[in-house]
C-alpha positions in Angstrom: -26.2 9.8 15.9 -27.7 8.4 12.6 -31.0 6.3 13.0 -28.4 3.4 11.5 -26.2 3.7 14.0 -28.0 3.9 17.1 -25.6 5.0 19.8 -27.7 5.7 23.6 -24.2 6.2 25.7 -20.5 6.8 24.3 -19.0 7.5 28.3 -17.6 4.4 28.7 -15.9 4.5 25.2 -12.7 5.0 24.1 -11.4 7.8 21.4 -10.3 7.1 18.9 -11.9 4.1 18.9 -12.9 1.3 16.5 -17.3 0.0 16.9 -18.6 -3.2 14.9 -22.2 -3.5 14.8 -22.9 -7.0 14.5 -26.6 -6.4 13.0 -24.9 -4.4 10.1 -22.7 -7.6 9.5 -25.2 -10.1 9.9 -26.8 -8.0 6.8 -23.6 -8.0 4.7 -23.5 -11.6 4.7 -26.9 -12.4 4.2 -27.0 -10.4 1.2 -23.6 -11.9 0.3 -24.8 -15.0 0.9 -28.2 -14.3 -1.7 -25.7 -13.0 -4.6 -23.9 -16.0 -4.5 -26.5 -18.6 -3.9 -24.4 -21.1 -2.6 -22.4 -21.3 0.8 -19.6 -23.1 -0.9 -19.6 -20.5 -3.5 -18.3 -18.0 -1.1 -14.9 -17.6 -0.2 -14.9 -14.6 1.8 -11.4 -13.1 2.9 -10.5 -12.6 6.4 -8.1 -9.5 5.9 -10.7 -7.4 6.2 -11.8 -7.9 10.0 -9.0 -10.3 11.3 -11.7 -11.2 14.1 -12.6 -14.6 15.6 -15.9 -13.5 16.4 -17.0 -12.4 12.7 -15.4 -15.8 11.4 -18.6 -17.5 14.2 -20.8 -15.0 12.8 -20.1 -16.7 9.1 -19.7 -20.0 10.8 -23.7 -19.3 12.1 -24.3 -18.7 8.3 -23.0 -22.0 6.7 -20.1 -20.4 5.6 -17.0 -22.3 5.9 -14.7 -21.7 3.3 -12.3 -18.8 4.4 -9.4 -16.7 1.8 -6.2 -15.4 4.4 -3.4 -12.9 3.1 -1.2 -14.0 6.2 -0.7 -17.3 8.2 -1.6 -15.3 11.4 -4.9 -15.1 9.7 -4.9 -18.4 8.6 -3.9 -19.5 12.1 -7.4 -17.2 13.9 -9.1 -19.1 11.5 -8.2 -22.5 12.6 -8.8 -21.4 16.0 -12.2 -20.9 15.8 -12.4 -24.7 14.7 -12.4 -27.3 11.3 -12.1 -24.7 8.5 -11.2 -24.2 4.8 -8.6 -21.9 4.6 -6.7 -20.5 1.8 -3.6 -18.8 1.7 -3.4 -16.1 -1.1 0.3 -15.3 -0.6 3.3 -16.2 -1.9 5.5 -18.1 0.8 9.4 -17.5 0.7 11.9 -17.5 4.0 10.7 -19.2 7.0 6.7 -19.6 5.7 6.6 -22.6 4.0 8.1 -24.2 7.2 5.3 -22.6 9.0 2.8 -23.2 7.2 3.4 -26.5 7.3 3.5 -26.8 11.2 0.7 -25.2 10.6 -1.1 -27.8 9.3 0.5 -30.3 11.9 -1.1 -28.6 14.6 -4.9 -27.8 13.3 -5.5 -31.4 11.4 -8.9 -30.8 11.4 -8.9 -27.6 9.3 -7.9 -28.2 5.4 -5.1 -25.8 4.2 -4.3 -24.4 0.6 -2.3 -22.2 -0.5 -1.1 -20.2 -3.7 2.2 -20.6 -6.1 3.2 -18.8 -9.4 6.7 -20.2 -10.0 8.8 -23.5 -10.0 10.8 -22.7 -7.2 7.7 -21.6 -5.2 6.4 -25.3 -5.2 9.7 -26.7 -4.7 9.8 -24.4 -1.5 6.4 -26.0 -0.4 7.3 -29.7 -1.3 10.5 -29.4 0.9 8.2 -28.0 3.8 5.4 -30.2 3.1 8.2 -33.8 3.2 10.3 -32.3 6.3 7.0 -32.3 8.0 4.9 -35.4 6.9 2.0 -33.4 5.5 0.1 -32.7 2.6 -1.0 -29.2 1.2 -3.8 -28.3 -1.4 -1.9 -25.7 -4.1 -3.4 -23.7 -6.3 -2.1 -22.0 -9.2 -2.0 -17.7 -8.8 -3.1 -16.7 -12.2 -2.4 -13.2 -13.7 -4.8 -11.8 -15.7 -3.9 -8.2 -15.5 -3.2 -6.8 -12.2 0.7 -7.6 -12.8 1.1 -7.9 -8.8 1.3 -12.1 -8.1 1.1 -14.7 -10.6 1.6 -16.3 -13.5 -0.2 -15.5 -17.1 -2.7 -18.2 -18.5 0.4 -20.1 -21.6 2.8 -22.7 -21.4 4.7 -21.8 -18.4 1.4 -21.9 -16.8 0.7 -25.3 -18.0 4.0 -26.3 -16.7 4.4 -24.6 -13.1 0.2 -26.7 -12.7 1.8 -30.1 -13.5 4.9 -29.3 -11.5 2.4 -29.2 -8.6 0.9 -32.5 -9.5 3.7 -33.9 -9.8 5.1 -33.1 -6.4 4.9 -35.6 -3.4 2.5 -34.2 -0.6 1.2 -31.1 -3.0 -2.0 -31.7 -4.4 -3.0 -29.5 -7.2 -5.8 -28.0 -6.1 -7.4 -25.6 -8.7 -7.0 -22.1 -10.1 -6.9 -18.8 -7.8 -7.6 -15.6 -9.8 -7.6 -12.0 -8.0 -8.4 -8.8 -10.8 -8.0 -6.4 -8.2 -6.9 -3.7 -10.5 -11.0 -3.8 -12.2 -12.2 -0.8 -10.1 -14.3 0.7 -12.8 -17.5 2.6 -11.5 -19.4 1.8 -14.2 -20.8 -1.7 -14.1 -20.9 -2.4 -17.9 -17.2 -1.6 -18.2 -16.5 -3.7 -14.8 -18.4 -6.8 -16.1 -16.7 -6.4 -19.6 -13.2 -6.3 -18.5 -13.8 -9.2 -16.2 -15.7 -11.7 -18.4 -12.6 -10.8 -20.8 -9.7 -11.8 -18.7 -12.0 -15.1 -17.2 -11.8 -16.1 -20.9 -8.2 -17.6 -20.6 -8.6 -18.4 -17.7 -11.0 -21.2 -18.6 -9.0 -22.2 -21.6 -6.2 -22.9 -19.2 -8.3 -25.0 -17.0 -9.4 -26.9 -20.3 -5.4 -27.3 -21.5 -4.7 -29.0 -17.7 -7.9 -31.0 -17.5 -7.2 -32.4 -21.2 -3.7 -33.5 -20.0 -5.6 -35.1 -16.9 -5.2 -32.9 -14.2 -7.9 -31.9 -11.8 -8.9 -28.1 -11.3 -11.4 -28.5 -8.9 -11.9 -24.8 -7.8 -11.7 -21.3 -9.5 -11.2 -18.6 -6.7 -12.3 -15.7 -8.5 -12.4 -11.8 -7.6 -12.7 -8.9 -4.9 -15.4 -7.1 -3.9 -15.4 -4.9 -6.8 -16.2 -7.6 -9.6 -18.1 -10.3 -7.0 -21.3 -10.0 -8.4 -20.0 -9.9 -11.7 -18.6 -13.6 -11.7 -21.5 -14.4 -8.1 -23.7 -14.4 -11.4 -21.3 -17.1 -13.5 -22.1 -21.0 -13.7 -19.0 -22.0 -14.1 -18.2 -25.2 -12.2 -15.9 -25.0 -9.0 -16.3 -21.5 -8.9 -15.6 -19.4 -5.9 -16.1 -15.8 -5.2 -13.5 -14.6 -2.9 -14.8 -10.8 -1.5 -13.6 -9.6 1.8 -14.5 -5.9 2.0 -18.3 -5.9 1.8 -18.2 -8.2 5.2 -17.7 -4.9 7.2 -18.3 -2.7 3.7 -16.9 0.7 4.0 -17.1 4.4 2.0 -14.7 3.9 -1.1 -16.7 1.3 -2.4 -19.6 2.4 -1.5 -19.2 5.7 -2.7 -17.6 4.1 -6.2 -20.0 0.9 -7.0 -23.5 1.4 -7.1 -24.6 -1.7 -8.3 -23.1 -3.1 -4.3 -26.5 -2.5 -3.0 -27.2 -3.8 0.0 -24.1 -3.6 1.8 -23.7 -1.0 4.3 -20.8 0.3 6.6 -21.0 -2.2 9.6 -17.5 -0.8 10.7 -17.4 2.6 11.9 -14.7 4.9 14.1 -15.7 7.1 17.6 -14.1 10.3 17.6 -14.3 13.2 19.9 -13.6 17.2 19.6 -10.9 18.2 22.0 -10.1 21.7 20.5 -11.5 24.8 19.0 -8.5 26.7 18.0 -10.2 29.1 15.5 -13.9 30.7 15.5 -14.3 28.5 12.7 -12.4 25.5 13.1 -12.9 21.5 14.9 -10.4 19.7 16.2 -10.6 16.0 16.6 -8.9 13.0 18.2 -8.7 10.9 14.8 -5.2 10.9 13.2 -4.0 8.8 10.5 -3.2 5.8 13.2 -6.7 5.5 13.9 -8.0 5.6 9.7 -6.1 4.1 6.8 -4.0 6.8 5.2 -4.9 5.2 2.0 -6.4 7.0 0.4 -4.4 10.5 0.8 -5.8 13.3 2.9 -8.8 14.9 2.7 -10.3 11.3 1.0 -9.8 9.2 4.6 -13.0 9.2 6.6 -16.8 10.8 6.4 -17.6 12.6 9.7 -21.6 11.8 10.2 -23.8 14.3 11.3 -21.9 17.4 10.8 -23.8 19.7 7.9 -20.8 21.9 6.3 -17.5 20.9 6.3 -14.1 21.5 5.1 -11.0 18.9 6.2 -7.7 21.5 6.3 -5.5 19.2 8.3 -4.5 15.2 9.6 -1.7 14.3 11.6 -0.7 11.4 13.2 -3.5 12.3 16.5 -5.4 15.3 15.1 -7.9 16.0 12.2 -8.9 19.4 11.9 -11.9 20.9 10.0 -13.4 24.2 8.6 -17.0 24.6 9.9 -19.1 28.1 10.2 -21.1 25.8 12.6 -18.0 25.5 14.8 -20.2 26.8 18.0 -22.1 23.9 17.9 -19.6 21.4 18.7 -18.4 21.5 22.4 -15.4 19.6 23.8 -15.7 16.7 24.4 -18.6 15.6 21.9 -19.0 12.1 20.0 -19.1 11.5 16.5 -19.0 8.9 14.3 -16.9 8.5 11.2 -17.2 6.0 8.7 -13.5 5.0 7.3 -13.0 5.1 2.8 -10.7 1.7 3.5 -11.6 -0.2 6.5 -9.6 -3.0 5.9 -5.9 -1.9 6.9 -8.0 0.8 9.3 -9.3 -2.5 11.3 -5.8 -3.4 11.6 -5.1 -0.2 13.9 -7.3 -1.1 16.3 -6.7 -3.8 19.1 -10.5 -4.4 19.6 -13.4 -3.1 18.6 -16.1 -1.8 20.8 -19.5 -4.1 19.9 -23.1 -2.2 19.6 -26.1 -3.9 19.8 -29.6 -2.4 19.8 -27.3 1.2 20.6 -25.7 -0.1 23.3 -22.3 -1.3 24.3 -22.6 -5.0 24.5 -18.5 -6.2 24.7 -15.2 -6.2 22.7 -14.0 -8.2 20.1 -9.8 -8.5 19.6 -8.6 -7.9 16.5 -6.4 -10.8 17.1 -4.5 -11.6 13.4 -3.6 -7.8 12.8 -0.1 -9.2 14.7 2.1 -11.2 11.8 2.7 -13.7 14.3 0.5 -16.1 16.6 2.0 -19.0 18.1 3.4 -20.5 14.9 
């Protein structure tokens, strides 16, 4: 195996299977930690690992402030003990109810959550009374992505005071994803985002001048974190998830994410040889994200020459003149392009420590539902 991946004995483990090495992680948040200076300026998404033991891991770190994209998430979180937790979703149907028992049963924890509309916060007022609590809500601002939210203008200004205004909602700040800035070169990355933060800060002015507080700006993924990790800008939060477990597509993409390495990678084993020249491997598309398309899913480490022909649901096949030198039966390790929806595959992950097989952790929020 790669010298960074130490591996002494894959017997006991499952294929396909999913391996978190906790040193590699320790590393991605240490150097997360140094690019944004500040524990509290580091909201760090949890839908990238969904695991209680990576939340201790940041917990061990100072880091406290946590960004979910489902209440399952939200609910792990809690779990695991007091916690800020924000939810980056829109709640319709049955959610604002539970999100509000929610916050009955985990007192301790401080919950927020995200609206872009007038009927979103009358939704979340009627949950919030029913129940006798009180919810932090910040305004989803678009600022190009055209997925969620609501552009920086008058309607803006208007949906904001319709939160202040609400009994039990406390407005609670600005959230701000640009998730569609995935340029590779840094320059136009960091131009693109300093542009769309521009209104962004006028609209904070316009609602502070009428009185209200903005407390927070939750700005960013991965791709433009150390873009706005450099920004004095009071209140401000960078909001990353990715680079926790880090993974090929950005890596491959954004050089200037130095430091960050693939903590998260996939155990895969040969079980045919159909052709004199081809491998055929027990990692199908429900083991690695089928985003992106085929051919683009995974990096198989350690073997030379390769050509990927084929992936099914249970099989990837490859073109190889160095076919004789893989056996049934043989280990390799693949390193995922998306590893966030591949974690959420997996049940558990095997951990390595020091190259050895040290325990499991569950991937316990890739389920939609916990107890609430």
């Amino acid at each position: 195996m790669k010298a960074a991946y130490p591996l002494a004995d894959t017997s006991s483990l499952l294929s396909p299977g999913l391996l978190f090495f906790p040193e590699l992680i320790r590393q991605n948040l240490q150097r997360a930690l140094e690019l944004a200076g500040h524990p509290d300026r580091l909201r760090l998404h949890v839908k990238t690992h969904k695991t209680p033991a990576i939340v201790q891991l940041e917990r061990e770190m100072g880091l406290t402030k946590h960004k979910c994209a489902t209440l399952a998430e939200c609910e792990m979180v809690a779990q695991c003990g007091p916690a800020d937790i924000l939810l980056a979703y829109p709640l319709v149907g049955p959610n604002p109810e539970r999100l509000a028992r929610l916050v009955q049963q985990y007192p301790q924890s401080r919950f927020a959550v995200t609206v872009d509309q007038a009927a979103g916060v009358a939704g979340l007022q009627q949950a919030a009374a029913r129940h006798g609590v009180e919810l932090d809500v910040l305004l989803d601002v678009d600022v190009g992505q055209h997925r969620t939210g609501i552009a920086p203008g008058p309607e803006a200004v208007a949906v904001y005071e319709a939160i202040a205004a609400s009994k039990g909602l406390h407005a609670a700040g600005l959230h701000v994803y640009d998730g569609h800035n995935h340029q590779s070169d840094l320059t136009e990355r960091q131009a693109a985002a300093l542009k769309q933060i521009e209104p962004v800060l006028r609209l904070r002015e316009q609602l502070q001048a009428k009185g209200l507080p903005v407390p927070r700006l939750v700005v960013g993924g991965t791709p433009t974190f150390p873009i706005y990790a450099r920004l004095d800008i009071p209140g401000l939060e960078c909001s990353p998830g990715t680079l926790v477990l880090h993974d090929r597509g950005y890596g491959s993409k954004f050089a200037d994410l130095s430091g960050f390495v693939p903590a998260a990678l996939l155990l895969t084993r040969v079980i045919s040889r159909p052709t004199p020249t081809r491998v055929t491997f027990d990692l199908g598309y429900k083991a690695v994200a089928s985003d992106p398309g085929p051919g683009k899913r995974l990096q198989l480490l350690d073997v030379p020459a390769y050509e990927e022909v084929l992936q099914n649901e249970e099989h990837l096949v490859i073109d190889t003149p160095e076919a004789d030198q893989f056996p049934l039966g043989a280990a390799f390790l693949a390193v995922p392009t998306h590893i966030c929806p591949t974690v959420a595959l997996h049940q558990h992950a095997a951990v390595i420590e020091a190259g050895r097989l040290t325990g499991y952790w569950p991937i316990t929020a890739r389920d939609r539902q916990l107890s609430i």
